[in-house]
N, C-alpha and C positions, 0 to 999 in steps of 0.2 A: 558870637553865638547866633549871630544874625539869620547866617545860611546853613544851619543846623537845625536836625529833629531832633529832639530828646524824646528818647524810648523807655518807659519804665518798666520792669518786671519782679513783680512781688510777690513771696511765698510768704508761709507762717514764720518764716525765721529771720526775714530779712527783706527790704527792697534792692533793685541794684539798677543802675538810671545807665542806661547807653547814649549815646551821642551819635548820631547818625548826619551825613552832610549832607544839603539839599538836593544835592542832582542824586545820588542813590533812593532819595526820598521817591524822587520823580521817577525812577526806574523802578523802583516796586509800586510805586502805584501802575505805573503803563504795566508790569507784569500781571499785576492783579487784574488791571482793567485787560488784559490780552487773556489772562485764563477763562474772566467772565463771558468774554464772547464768544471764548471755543467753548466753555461749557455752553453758550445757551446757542450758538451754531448749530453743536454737535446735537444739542435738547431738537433743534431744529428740524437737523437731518435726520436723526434714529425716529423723531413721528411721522418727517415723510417716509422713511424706510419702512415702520409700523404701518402707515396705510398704504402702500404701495405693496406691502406684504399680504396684506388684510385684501386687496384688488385682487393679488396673485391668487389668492387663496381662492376667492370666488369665482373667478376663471376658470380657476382649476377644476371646482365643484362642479361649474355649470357643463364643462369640456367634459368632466368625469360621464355626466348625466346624459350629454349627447353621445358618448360613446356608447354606453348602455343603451341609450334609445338607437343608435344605429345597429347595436347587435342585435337586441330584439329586434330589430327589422329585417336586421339580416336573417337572422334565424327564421324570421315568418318567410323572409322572399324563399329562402334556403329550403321551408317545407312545401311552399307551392309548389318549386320549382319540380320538387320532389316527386310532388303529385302530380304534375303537370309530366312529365317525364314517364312515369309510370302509367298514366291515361294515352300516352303517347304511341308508347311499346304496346300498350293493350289492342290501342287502334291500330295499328300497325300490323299486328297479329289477321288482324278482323280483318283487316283489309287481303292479305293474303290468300286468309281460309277462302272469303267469299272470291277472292280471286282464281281459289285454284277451286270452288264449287264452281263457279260461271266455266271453267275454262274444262269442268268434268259435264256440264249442263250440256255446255255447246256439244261435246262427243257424244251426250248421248244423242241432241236433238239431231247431231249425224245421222248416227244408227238410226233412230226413227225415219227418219228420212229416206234412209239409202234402204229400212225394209219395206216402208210404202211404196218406195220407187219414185219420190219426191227429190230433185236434186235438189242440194242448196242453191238460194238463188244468193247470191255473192252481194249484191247491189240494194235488198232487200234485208232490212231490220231483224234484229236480234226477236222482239217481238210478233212483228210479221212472221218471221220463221214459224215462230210456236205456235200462231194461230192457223196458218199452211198447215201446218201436220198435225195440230188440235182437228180440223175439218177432215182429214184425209184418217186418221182411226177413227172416228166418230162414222163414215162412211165406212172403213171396215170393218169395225162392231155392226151396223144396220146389217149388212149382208153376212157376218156371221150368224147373226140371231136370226137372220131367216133359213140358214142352212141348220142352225137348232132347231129351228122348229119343225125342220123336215125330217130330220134326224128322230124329236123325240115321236113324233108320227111313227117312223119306220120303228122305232125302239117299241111301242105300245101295241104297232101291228105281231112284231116278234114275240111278244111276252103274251098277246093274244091266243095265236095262232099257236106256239112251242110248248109243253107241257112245263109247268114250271110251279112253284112254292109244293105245297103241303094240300094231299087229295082227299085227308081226313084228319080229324086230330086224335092225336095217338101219346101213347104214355109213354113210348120207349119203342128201340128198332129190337125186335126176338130175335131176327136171321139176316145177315147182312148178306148182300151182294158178291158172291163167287165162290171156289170151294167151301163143300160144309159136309159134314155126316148129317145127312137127314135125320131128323125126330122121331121119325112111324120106320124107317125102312132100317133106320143103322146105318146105311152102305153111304159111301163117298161118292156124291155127284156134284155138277154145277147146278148151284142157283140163281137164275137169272133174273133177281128180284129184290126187294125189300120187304121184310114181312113185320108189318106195323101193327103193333098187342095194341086192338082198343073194345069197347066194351062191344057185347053183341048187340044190334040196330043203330051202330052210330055213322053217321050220315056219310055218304064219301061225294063229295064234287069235284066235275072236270075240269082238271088243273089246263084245259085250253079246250079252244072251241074244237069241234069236231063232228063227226059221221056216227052211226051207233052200226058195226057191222056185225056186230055178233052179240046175243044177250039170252045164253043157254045153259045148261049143265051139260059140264064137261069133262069125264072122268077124274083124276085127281085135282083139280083144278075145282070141282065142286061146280057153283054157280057160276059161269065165269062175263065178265063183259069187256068187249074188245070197240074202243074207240078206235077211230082214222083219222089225221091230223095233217096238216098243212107240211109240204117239206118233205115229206118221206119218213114221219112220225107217226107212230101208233104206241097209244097206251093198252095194258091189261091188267083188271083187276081180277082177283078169285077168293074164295071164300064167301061169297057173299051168300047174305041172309035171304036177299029180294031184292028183285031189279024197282028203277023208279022211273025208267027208260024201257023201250024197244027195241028193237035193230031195225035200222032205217033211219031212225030219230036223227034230226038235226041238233047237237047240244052246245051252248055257248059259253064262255068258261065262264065257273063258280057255279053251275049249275047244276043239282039234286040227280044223282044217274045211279045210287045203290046203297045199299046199307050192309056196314058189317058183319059176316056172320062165321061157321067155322064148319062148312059144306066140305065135302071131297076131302083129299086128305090133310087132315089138318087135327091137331093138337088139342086147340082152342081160340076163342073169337081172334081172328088179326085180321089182316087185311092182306095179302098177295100181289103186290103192285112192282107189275113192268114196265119198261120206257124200249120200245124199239125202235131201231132208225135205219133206213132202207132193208128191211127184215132180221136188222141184227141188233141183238140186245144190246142196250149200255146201262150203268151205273145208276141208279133214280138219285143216288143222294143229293148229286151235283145239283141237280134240278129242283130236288126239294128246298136246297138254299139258294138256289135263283132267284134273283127277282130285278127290281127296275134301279136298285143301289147299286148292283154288282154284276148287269148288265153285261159288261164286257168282261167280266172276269170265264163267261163260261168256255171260251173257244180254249183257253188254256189248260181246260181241265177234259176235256173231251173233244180230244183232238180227230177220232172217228168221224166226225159232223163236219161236213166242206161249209160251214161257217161264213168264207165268201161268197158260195154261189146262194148263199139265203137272204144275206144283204143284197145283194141285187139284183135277185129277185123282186124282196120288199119297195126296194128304189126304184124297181121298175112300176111294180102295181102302185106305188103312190103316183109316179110320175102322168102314171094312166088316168089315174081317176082325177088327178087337178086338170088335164086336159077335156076333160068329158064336161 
């Protein structure tokens, strides 16, 4: 029994004793002792696998968090870019406009040029240019404003001299200007007048300088006074109450020459007011709305009046008296 284990196993009922021989003894002990060491091996490896897992994990997290930090980075480059891109196109645009503004500048600064009579000089600046032709209209404004001012001279000699606005103030026109059945006769004649309803004694002045050639009673005409005007103009008024003139008088326009009245034949107070030009009657209206706004409006409306040879006329007697 030397090289024998004795194994005993014992329940409530019974023991029962095994006999076991020493080299099996020795093979389950080395079994045991070989399970112990794969159990504490394996104990071994599953806590390096545990931490080794537990590394992967934190890797993973930190790799997790840098990819998020690169997306939001990206996302921000991705919005600059954005903007940057759209700032791009904007300038881009801007660059155009002002290039096709510069490249409308230069046609115009052409056109100034080629209407000064300024060539471009090829060799000479952009800037240069526009100060070239800034100096050259600036020299032809000076000589236009001096051809204004000779102009509004000759313009104030004409509105002087021409009969022109309104020879009394009046509350309404009674008898207009061409056919009319007379008031006192009945019958169809021409009237070669304007008959202005204003009160009796109300002032009448010389709508332009002039001559007093006539200042009499003159059958139906009543009181009548016949100015002489510059041009081959003469005015006539009738009805009047009383002269404030002679005939001879010299009278300068706006000047006091009669007062309304309702002499010869006549209705009631007006005024009687003709305009004639080389002995032939025209239209007074035009002339009553004459004036120094509308200047050139009149040669279109009384085309009777040689209108050129009166400008320069005027151009000539100005030109006389800056020589004198």
């Amino acid at each position: 029994m030397k090289n024998r284990l004795i194994i005993t196993i014992s329940d409530v009922h019974a023991s029962k004793q095994y006999s076991v021989h020493e080299i099996i003894k020795k093979v389950i002990a080395g079994a045991i002792l070989l399970l112990i060491s794969i159990a504490f091996a394996t104990y071994l490896y599953i806590h390096f696998l545990n931490n080794r897992v537990s590394q992967l994990n934190k890797q993973k997290l930190a790799f997790q968090n840098e990819i998020v930090k690169l997306e939001e980075t990206s996302e921000t480059y991705k919005h600059k870019n954005d903007i940057l891109e759209k700032q791009n196109v904007r300038l881009t645009h801007q660059i155009q406009e002002n290039s096709d503004k510069l490249v409308s500048v230069n046609e115009k600064l052409e056109e100034v040029e080629e209407m000064i009579g300024y060539g471009p000089d090829l060799n000479a600046s952009f800037q240069d240019r526009v100060e070239n032709a800034r100096e050259k209209v600036v020299q032809a404004i000076k000589e236009e404003v001096e051809q204004e001012h000779i102009s509004s001279i000759q313009e104030a000699l004409i509105l002087n001299s021409i009969p022109n606005g309104k020879p009394v103030s009046y509350a309404r026109i009674s008898s207009k200007y061409g056919y009319r059945t007379h008031p006192v006769t009945k019958k169809q004649s021409f009237h070669p007048a304007l008959d202005l309803k204003a009160k009796k004694g109300t002032p009448v002045y010389a709508p332009a300088s002039g001559v007093v050639i006539l200042a009499k009673r003159k059958g139906a005409y009543g009181n009548l006074l016949l100015l002489d005007h510059s041009f081959g103009f003469k005015t006539a008024y009738g009805h009047l109450s009383k002269f404030a003139v002679k005939s001879g008088d010299f009278v300068s326009k706006g000047d006091l020459i009669a007062y309304v009245g309702s002499t010869g034949r006549s209705t009631g107070p007006h005024l009687h007011y003709e305009i004639r030009y080389l002995d032939k009657w025209l239209n007074p209206k035009s002339f009553i709305q004459w004036n120094l706004e509308n200047i050139n409006d009149i040669s279109d409306k009384i085309v009777q009046v040689d209108w050129k040879s009166i400008q320069k006329q005027t151009q000539d007697i100005i030109t006389l008296s800056t020589q004198q």
